[in-house]
C-alpha positions in Angstrom: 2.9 30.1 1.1 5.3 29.3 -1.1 8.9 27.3 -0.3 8.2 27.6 3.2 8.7 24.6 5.8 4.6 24.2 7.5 5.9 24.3 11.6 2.1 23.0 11.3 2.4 19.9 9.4 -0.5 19.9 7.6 -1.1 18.9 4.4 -2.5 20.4 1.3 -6.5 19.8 1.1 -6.1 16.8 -1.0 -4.2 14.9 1.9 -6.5 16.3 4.6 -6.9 12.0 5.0 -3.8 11.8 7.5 -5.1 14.4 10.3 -8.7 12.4 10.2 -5.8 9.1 10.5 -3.8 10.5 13.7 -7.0 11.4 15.3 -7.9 8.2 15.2 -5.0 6.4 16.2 -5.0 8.9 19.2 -8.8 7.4 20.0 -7.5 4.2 19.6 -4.5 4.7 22.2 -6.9 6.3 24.4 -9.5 3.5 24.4 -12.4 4.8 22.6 -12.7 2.7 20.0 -15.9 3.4 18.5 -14.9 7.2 18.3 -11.4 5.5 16.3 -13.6 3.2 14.1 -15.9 6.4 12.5 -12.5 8.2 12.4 -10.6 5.1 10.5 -13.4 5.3 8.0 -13.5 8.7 7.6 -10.1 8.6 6.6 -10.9 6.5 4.1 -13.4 7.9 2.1 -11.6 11.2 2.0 -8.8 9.5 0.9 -10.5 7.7 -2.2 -12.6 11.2 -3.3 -12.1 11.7 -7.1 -11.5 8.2 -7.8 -8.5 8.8 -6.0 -6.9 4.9 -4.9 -6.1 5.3 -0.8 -2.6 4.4 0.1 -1.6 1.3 2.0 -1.4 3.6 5.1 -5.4 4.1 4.8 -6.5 0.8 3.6 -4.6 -0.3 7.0 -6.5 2.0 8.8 -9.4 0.3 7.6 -8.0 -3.2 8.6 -7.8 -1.6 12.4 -11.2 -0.5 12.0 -12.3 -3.6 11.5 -10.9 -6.0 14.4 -11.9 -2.5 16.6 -15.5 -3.5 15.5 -15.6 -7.3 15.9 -14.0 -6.5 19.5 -16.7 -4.0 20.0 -19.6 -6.3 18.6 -20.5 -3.5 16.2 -22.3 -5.2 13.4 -23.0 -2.1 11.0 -20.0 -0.4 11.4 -18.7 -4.8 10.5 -20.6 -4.6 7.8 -19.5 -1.1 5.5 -15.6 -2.0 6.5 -16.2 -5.7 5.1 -17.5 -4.1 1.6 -14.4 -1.3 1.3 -11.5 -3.7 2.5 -13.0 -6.7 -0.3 -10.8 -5.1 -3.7 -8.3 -4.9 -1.2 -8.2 -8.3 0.3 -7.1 -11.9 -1.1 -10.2 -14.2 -1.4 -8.8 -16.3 1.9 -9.0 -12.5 4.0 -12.3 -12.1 2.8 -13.7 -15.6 3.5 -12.2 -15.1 6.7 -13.6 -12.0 7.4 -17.0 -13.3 6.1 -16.7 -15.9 8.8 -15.9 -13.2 11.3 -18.7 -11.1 10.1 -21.4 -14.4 10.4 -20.0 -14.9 13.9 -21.4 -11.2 15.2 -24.6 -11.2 13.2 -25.2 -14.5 15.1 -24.4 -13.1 18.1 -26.3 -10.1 17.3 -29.6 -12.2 16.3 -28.8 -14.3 19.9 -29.0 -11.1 22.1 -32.2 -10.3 20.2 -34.1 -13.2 22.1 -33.5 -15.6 18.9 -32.1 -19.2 20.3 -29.2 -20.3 17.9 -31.1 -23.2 16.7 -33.5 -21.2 14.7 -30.3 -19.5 13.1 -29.5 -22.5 11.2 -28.4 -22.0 8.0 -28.2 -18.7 8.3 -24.5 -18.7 7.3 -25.1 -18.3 3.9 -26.0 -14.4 4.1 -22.2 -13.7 4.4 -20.3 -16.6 2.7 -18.8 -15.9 -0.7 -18.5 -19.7 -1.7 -22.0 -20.1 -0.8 -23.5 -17.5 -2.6 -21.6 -18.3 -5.6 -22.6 -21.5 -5.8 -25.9 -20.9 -5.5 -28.2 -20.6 -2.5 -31.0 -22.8 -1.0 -34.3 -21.2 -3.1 -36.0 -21.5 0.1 -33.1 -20.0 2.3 -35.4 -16.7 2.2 -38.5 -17.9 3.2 -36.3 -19.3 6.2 -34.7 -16.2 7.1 -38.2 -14.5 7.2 -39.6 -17.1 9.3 -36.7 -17.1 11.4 -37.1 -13.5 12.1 -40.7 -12.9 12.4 -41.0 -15.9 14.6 -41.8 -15.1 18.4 -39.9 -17.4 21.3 -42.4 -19.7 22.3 -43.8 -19.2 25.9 -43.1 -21.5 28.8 -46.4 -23.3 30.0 -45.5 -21.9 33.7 -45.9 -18.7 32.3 -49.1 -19.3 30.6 -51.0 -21.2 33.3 -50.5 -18.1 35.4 -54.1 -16.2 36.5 -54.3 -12.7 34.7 -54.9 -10.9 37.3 -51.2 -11.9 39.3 -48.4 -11.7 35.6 -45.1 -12.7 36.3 -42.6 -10.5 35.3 -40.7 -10.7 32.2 -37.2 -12.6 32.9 -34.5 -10.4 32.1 -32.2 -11.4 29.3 -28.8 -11.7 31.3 -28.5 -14.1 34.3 -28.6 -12.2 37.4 -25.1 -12.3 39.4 -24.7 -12.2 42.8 -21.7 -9.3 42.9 -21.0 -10.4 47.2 -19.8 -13.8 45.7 -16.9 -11.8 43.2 -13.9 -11.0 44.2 -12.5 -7.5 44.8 -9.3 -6.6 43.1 -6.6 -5.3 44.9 -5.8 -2.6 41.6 -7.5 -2.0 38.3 -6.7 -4.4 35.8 -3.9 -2.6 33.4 -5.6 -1.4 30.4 -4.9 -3.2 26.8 -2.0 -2.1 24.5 -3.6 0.3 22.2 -0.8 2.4 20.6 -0.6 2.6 17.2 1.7 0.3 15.3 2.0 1.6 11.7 5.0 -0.9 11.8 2.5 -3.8 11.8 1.1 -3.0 8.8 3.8 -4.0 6.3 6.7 -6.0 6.6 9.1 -8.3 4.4 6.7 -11.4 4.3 3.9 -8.8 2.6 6.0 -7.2 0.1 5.7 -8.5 -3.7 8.1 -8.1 -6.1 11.1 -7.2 -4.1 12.7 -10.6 -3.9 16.5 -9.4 -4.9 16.2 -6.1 -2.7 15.0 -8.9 0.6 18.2 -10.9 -0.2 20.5 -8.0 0.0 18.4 -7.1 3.4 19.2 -10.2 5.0 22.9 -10.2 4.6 21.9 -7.0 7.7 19.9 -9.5 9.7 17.0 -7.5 8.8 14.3 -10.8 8.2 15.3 -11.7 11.4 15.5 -9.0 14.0 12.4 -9.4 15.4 13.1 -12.4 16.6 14.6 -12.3 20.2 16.9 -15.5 19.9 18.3 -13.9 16.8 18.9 -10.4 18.7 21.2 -12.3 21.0 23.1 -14.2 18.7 24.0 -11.1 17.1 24.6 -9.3 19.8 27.5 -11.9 20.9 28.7 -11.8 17.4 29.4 -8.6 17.4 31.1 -8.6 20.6 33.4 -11.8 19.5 34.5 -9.7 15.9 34.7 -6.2 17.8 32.1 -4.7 16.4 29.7 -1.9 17.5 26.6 -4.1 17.4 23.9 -5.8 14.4 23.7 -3.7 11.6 20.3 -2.2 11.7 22.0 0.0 14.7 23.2 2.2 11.6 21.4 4.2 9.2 20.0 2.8 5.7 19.0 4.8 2.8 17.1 3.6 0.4 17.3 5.2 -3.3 16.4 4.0 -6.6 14.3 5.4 -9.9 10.7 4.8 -8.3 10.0 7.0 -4.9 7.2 4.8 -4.1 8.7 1.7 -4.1 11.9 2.8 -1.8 9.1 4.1 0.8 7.3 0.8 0.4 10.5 -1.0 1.1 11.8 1.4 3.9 8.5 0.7 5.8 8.9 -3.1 5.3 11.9 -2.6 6.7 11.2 -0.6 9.8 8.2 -3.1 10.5 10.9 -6.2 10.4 12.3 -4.6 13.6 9.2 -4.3 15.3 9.3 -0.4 16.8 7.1 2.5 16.1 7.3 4.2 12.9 7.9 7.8 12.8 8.4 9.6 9.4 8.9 13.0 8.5 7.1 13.4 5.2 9.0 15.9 2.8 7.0 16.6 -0.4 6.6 19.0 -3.0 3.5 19.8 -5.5 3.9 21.1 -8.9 4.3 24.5 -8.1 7.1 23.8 -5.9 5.1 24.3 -2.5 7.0 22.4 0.0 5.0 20.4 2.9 6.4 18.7 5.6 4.9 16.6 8.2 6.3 14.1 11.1 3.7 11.0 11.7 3.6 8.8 14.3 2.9 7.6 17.8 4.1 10.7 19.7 2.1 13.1 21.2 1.8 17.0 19.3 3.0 19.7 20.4 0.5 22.7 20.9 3.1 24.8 18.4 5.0 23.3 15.7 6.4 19.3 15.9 6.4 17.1 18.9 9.3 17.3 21.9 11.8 14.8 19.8 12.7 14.1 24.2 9.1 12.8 24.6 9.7 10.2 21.4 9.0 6.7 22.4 11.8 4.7 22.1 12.9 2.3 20.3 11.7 3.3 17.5 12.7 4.1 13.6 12.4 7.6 12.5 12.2 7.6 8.6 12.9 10.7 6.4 11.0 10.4 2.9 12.6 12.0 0.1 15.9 13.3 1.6 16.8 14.7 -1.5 13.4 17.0 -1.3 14.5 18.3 2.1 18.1 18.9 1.4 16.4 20.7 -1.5 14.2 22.7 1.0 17.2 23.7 3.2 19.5 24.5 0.8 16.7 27.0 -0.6 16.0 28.1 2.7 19.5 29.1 3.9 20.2 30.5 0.2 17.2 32.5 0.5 15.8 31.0 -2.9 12.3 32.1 -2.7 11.5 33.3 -6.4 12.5 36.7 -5.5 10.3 36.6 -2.6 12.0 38.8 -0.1 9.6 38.8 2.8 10.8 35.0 3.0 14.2 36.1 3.4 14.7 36.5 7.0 12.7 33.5 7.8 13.9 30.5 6.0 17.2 30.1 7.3 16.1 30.1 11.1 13.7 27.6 9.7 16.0 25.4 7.7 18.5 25.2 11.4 15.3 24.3 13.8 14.7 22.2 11.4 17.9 20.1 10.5 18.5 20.5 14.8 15.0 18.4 15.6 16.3 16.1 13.0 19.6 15.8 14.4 18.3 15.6 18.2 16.1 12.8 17.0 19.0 10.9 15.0 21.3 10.8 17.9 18.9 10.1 20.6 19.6 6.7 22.0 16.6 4.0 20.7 15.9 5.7 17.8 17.3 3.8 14.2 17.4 6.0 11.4 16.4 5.4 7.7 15.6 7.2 4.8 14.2 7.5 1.1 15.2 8.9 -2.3 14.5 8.7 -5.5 17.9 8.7 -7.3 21.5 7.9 -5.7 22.2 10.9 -3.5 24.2 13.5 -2.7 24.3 13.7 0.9 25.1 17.7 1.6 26.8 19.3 3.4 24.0 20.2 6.0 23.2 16.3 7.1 26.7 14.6 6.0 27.3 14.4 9.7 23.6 12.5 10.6 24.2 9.8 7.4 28.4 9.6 7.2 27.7 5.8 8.2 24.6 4.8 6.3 24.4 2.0 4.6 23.0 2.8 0.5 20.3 0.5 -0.8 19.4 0.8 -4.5 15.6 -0.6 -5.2 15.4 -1.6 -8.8 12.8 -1.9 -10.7 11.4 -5.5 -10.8 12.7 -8.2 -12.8 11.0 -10.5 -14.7 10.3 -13.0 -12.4 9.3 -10.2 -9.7 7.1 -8.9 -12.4 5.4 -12.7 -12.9 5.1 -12.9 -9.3 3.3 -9.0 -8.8 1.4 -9.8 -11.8 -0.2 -13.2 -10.5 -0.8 -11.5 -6.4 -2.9 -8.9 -8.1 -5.0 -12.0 -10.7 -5.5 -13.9 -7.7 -7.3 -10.9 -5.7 -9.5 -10.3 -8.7 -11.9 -12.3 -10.7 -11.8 -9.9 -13.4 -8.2 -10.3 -14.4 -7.7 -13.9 -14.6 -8.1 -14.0 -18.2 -5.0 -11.5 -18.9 -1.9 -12.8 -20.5 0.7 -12.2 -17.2 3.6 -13.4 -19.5 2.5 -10.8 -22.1 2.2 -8.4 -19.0 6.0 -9.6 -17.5 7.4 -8.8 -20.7 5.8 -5.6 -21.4 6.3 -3.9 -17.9 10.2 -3.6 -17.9 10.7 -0.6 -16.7 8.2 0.1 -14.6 7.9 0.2 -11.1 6.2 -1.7 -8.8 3.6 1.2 -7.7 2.7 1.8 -11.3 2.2 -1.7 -12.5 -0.2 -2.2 -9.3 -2.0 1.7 -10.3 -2.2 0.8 -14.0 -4.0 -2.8 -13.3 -6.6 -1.0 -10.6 -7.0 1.4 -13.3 -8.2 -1.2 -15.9 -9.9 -3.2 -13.5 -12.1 -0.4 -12.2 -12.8 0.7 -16.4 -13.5 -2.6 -17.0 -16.0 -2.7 -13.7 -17.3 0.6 -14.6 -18.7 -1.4 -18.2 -19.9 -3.9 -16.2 -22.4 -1.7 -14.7 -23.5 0.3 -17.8 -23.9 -2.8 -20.0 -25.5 -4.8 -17.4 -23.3 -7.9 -18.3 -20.1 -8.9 -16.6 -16.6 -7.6 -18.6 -13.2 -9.7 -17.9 -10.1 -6.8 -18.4 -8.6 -7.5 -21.9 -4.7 -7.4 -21.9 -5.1 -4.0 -23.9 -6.8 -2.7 -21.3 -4.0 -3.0 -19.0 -1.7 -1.8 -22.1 -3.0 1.3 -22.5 -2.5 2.4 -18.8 1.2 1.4 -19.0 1.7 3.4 -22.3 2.4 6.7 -20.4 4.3 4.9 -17.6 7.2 3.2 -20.0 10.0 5.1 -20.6 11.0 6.4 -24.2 14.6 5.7 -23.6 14.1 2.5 -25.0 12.1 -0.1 -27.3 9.7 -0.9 -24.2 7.1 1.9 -25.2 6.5 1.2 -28.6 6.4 -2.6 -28.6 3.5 -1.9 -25.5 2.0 0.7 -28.0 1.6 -1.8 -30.7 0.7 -5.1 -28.5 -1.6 -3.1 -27.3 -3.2 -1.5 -30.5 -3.1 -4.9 -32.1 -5.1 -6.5 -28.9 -7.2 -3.9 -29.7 -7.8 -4.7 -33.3 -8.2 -8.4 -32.4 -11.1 -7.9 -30.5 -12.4 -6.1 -33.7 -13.1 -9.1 -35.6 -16.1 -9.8 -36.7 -17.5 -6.1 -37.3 -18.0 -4.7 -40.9 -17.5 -0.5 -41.6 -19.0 1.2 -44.1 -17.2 3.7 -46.1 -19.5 7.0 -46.7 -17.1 8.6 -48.8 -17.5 6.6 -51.7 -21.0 6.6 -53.1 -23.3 3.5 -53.6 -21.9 0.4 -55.3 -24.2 -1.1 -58.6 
């Protein structure tokens, strides 16, 4: 259907990831976590289907997946989240996690009748350094000794006459349940919501050092913290004022839509509430989708009751230029010439813009929102952003650029070797998203070699060159001097071969 608001809010096929991603944050608000861990990692492997890189929003998924399993004692479920959350991780979360991951296979091997002194050593199977460095040679013949080894009987046990056997002693100690207590009531159960906001927040993001110092003129890197929330509170009643800034809405714009949605949710998690966003998008054929995520409960028709909304929390439109787009076209009737739209789209377009408003003015609920450009606000939603504060999110400077450049060398092996001051000085221009896909992108080439050539393969600077190429803009000089760094890098790595010339016949 095209042009038409979804009442649904399902995505295309290709983002089918998010309703395996709700689901599972529902199992995980409603305590069953092993149904939320199969649920997190189906999410995830949808999500990176055709090579496809998953979003922050999976890989987090993943990252709750994981402590679900460690408090669940579920070893294999452990063990396949350790392996898809390592390109993802620094090298201290995955040593940690190793450790994490040693712990429960020790545990595991313990409830398996194995006493922990025949489990020494045994820490190597899941440490990084230690395989690295080179294991004990006889560290296998250990673990198979270790494992086919039977516990040793007691002598009480084997003095005893055949024909009167003593029964095996159970594994658990027995308890005597007259000698426990009886609560009064059920203990509560744990805090399980989902909390998107925890996922991302100012101390994570890389590259936006200028955008943070503007942020905390607003209070913004503190207001989580409660002392601060006072203080500001008095401050506001000494100069008059309404209350602390983040009371009012922010819109952040700039030329790269990914990286004012990465800031925006850094922002909302430096409050601390529930995230809700309303996710406005549109596909090259100018099908409109739009979908409200979040820890709210769905309605059996259309979007949630915006009156059964927790609150506090921050409701966050993405790309509010897209959905004034969408209303305008609605209420105008702009459907292609599509007249069985007609009727349709402008009751669509008010419900619409009314949930939002409801939402917006509901008490507890701080408003934000994205765009790529510095908007218009029309006239339709000049009433819900007449206060907002505008953020612009430039691209990265240089030393932002050094700094996102050196994150992503220290996470892998492969791209120590790169020049990261070539890299700074060839990546003006360029957001922050697309410096972080093009380096992936030469890092999983440069892995994909690896494995057809047998032999490890460090990424070459041209590597990473030719993946910005198509990202630079052609406004300037940038594109053609990363064009020729990065056909001269690959030249230099020529040298040393000899070409023979078959159009000219053999030399006397």
């Amino acid at each position: 259907m095209d042009n038409i608001y979804d009442p649904y809010g399902d995505y295309a096929d290709d983002m089918s990831y998010e309703i395996f991603l709700d689901a599972a944050y529902e199992a995980d608000d409603t305590n069953r976590a092993r149904v939320a861990v199969h649920l997190f990692m189906a999410a995830y492997e949808l999500a990176k289907e055709n090579g496809r890189i998953p979003s922050e929003e999976v890989v987090d998924g993943l990252r709750r997946a994981w402590t679900l399993s460690l408090e669940n004692s579920d070893r294999v479920s452990a063990e396949t989240i350790f392996g898809a959350l390592a390109p993802f991780s620094t090298r201290e979360q995955t040593k940690q996690r190793a450790r994490e991951l040693q712990k429960l296979t020790v545990k595991e091997l313990e409830s398996m009748g194995i006493p922990s002194e025949r489990i020494e050593g045994m820490h190597r199977i899941y440490n990084p350094d230690a395989m690295i460095a080179g294991a004990d040679p006889d560290f296998s013949s250990k673990i198979n000794k270790v494992m086919s080894s039977e516990p040793k009987k007691r002598d009480s046990e084997s003095s005893l006459p055949p024909e009167t056997p003593k029964p095996p002693k159970p594994n658990h100690p027995v308890i005597d349940l007259s000698a426990l207590p009886i609560p009064k009531a059920p203990p509560p159960a744990p805090d399980r919501a989902p909390k998107p906001f925890d996922r991302l927040d100012y101390s994570q993001l890389i590259g936006f050092d200028n955008a943070i110092k503007l942020m905390r003129v607003y209070g913004f890197d503190s207001a989580g913290d409660a002392s601060y929330s006072e203080f500001a509170q008095r401050a506001a009643e000494f100069h008059g004022m309404s209350g602390v800034a983040f009371n009012e809405p922010f819109i952040f714009c700039g030329p790269s839509r990914e990286d004012a949605y990465d800031f925006a949710e850094a922002t909302a998690g430096e409050l601390g509430f529930p995230l809700m966003v309303l996710h406005t998008r549109t596909d090259e054929e100018g099908i409109w989708t739009v979908k409200l995520s979040g820890p709210f409960r769905r309605g059996m028709f259309g979007m949630s009751d915006p009156l059964d909304v927790p609150v506090p929390c921050v409701f966050l439109l993405e790309n509010l230029d897209i959905l004034q787009d969408l209303v305008r076209a609605s209420i105008n009737g702009d459907y292609d010439d599509r007249d069985e739209f007609s009727d349709q789209g402008p009751r669509m377009a008010y419900e619409l813009i009314s949930y939002i408003s409801t939402l917006v003015h509901k008490p507890g609920v701080h408003t934000m929102a994205t765009s790529d450009s510095d908007l218009v606000i029309s006239a339709q939603f000049d009433s819900l952003f007449e206060n907002a504060h505008r953020i612009r999110i430039e691209y990265p400077d240089a030393a932002e650029r050094m700094a996102i450049w050196q994150e992503f060398a220290s996470s892998h092996r492969s791209f120590e070797t790169v020049d990261l001051a070539a890299l700074t000085e060839f990546s003006v221009g360029i957001s922050r998203h697309e410096m972080l896909a093009a380096a992936l992108e030469a890092v999983r080439k440069a892995y994909q070699i690896s494995l057809e050539t047998q032999e490890a393969r460090y990424v070459e600077l041209s590597d990473v060159l030719f993946e910005m190429v198509p990202l630079a803009s052609r406004d300037g000089d940038a594109s053609d001097l990363m064009e020729n760094a990065a056909a001269q890098a690959f030249l230099d790595g020529l040298d040393g071969f000899s070409f023979v010339d078959d159009s000219e016949g053999p030399q006397e």
